[in-house]
C-alpha positions in Angstrom: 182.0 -3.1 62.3 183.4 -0.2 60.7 181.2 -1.0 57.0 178.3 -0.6 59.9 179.3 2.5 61.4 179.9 4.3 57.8 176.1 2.8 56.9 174.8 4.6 59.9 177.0 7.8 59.5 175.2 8.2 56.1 171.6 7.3 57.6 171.8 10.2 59.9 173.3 12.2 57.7 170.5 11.6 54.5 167.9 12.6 57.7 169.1 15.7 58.7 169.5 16.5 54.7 166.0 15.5 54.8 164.9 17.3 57.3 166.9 20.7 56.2 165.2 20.5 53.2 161.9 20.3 55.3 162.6 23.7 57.1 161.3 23.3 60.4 163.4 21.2 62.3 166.4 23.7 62.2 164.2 26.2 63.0 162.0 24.7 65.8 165.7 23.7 67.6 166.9 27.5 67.2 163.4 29.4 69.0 160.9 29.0 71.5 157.3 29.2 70.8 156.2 32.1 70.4 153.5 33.6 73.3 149.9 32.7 73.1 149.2 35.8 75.2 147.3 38.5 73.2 148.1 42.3 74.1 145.1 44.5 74.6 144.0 44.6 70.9 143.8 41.1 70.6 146.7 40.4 68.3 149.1 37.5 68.6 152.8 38.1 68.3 155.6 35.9 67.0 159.3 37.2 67.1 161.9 36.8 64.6 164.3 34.8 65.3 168.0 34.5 63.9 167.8 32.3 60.3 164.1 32.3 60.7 161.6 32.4 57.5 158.1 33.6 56.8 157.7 29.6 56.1 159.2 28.6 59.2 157.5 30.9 61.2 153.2 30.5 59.8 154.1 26.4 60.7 155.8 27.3 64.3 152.3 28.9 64.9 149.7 26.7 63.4 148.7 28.7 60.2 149.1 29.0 56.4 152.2 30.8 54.8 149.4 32.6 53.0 147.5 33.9 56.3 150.6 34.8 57.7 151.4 37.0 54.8 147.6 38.5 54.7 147.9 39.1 58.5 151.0 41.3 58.2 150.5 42.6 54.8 153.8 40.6 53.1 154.6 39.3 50.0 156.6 36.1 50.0 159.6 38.1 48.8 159.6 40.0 51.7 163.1 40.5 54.0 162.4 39.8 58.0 165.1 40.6 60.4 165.5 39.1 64.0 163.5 40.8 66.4 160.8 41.6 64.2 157.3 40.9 65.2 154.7 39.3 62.8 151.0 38.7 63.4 150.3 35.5 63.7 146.7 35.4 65.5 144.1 37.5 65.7 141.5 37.3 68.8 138.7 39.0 70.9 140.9 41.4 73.5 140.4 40.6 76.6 138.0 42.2 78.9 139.1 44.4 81.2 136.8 44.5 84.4 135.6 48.6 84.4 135.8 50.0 88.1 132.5 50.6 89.4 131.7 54.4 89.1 130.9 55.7 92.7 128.0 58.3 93.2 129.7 61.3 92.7 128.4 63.8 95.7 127.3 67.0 94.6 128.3 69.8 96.1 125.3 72.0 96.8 125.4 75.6 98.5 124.0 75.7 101.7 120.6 77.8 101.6 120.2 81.4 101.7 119.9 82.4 105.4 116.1 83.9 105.0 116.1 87.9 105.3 112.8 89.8 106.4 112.3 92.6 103.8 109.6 95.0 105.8 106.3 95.5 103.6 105.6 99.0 102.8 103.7 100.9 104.9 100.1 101.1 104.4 98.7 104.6 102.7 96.6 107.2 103.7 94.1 107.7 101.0 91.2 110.0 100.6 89.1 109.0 97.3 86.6 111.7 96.3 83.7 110.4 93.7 80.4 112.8 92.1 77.3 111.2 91.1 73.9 111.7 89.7 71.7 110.7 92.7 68.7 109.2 90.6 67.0 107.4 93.5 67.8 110.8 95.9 68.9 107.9 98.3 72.3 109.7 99.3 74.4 106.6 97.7 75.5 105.3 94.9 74.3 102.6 93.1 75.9 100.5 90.4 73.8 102.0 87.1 74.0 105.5 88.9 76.8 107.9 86.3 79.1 109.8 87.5 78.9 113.7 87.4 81.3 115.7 85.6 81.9 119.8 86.4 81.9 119.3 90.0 85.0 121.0 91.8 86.3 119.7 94.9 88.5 121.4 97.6 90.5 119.4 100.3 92.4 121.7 102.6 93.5 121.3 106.6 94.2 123.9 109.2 97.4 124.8 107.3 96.2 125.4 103.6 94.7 123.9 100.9 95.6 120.8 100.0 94.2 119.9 96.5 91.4 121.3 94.2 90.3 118.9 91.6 87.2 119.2 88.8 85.6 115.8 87.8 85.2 114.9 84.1 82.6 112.4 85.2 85.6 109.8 83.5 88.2 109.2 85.9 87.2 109.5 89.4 86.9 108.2 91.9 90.1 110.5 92.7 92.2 109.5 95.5 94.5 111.8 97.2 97.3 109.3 98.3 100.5 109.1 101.0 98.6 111.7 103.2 99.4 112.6 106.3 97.1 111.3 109.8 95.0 114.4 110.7 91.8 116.4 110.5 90.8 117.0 106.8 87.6 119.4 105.5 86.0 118.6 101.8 83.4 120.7 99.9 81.9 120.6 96.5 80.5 122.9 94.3 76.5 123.0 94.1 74.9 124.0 90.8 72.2 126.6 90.5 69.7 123.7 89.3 71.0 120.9 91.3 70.3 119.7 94.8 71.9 117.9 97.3 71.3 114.5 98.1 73.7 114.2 101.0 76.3 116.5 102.4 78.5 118.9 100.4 80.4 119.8 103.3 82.2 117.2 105.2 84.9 116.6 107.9 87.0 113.3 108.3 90.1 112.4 110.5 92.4 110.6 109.2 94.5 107.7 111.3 97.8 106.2 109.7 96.9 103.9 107.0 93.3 104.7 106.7 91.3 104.8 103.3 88.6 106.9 102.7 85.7 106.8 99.9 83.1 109.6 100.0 80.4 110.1 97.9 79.0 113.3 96.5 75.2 113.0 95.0 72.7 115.4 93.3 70.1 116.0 91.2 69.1 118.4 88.6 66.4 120.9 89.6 65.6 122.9 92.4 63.1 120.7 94.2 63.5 118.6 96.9 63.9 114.5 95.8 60.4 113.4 96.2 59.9 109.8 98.4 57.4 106.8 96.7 55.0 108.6 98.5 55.2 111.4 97.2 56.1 113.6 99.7 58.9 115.4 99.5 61.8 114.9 102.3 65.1 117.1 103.0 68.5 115.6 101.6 69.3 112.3 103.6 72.7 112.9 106.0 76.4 111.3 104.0 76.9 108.0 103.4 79.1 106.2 105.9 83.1 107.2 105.7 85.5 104.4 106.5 88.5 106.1 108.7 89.1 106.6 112.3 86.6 109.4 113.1 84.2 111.1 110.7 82.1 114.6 111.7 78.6 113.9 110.5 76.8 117.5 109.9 73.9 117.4 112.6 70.2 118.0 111.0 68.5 121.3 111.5 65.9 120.8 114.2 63.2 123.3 114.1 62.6 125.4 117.3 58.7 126.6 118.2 58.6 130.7 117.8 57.0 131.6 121.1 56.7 135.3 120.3 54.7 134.2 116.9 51.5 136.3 117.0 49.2 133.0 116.6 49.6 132.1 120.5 48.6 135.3 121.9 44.8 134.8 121.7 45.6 131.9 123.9 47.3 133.4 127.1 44.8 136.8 126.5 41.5 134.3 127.1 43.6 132.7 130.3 44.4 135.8 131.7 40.9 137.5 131.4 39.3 133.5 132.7 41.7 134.1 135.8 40.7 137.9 136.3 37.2 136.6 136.1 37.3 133.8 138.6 39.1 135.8 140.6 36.5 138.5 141.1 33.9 136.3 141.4 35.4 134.6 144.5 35.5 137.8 146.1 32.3 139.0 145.9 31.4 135.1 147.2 33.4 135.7 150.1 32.1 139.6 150.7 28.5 138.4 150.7 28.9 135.7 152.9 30.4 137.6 155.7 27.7 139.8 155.9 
């Protein structure tokens, strides 16, 4: 019995040599396994535990010595203490579910409250323009030029209120921002030119009203002859647009009564009546008797 016990004394004792000599057992009886879990880059960790070996550890978790050492950048020679951790596993990192963004709101200003900005006042304008009249129709037309040299005079009951000579460039020219009221314009008349309409005109003015008038002539001293060739006074001023406008009146001609060719006329009726006259008398004298 005791030959038997010694056999099996030495049995266990050649295992465990065995098995020392092997590495792992010792090893595998002093640690857990080390976690599975990868961290959020994906890497496997194995501690270090007390009497543990680079060998001990790559066979603990499934892989070579030599990926072991490639994994954490050892040589076989290399010291490990407890509580060291070494690579052992490499994998995908997990996925982390990303919070659904929620609409952001945008703040916005609330809109301008709307201000009424007045428009500006309308003007009161007075546009003066000199032409050569070539039809003699009192008006312009579109191929008619303009007439240089003639001066202009606007003035009220309290002055003048501009004098202006055309250049037959520029005009019309427009007296602007005036105020409502009565206004008189003239023009100058050349010693060769006549009138086609007035030279002499009157407007009144209303707030915001715009005037255009007209001034047309011709060179020479005769009247503008019609197509048919008789001749014809100047026409009356084109039409003005503002309130009120003082159109000269024509000249209408008045019969002379005193004019020395109607006298013959009421001489033969007077002596016709003296005559008649005398003749009913002596009609009458006769027949009595």
């Amino acid at each position: 019995m005791v030959k038997t016990g010694v056999k099996q004394q030495w049995m266990w004792l050649i295992l465990f040599a065995g098995l020392w000599a092997l590495g792992p057992l010792p090893v595998l009886l002093a640690q857990t396994d080390p976690t599975a879990t990868p961290d959020a880059d994906g890497f496997i960790y194995a501690i270090v535990q007390p009497n543990d070996s680079l060998w001990a550890i790559a066979a603990r978790s499934g892989i070579s010595l030599t990926e072991l050492l490639d994994l954490n950048n050892l040589t076989e020679s290399a010291l490990i203490q407890p509580g060291d951790r070494l690579i052992v596993a490499i994998v995908a990192p997990l996925e982390t579910a990303t919070p659904e963004a929620l609409p952001t709101t945008a703040v916005t200003r609330p809109p301008p409250t709307p201000t009424h900005t007045p428009l500006p006042p309308p003007l009161t304008v007075i546009c003066l323009v000199a032409f050569a009249d070539e039809n003699g129709n009192g008006e312009r037309e579109p191929t008619e030029p303009l007439q240089a040299g003639v001066a202009f005079t606007v003035f009220t009951s309290e002055g003048v209120v501009a004098n202006y000579v055309t250049d037959g460039l520029g005009e019309p020219y427009c007296l602007t921002d005036l105020t409502p009221g009565n206004y008189q314009i003239t023009r100058s008349v050349g010693r060769t030119e006549t009138l086609t309409n007035s030279g002499n005109r009157t407007v009144f003015l209303d707030f915001g009203d715009q005037v255009m008038l007209g001034f047309g002539s011709v060179v020479g001293s005769t009247p503008v002859p019609t197509a048919a060739g008789t001749a014809v006074s100047a026409p009356q001023p084109a039409a003005i647009i503002g309130s009120e406008a003082a159109v000269p009146l024509p000249d209408v001609p008045v019969p002379d009564t005193n004019s020395r060719a109607g006298r013959p006329f009421f001489i033969g009726a007077g002596i016709l009546i003296g005559l008649l006259l005398v003749g009913a008398a002596v009609f009458i004298g006769r027949k009595r008797t």
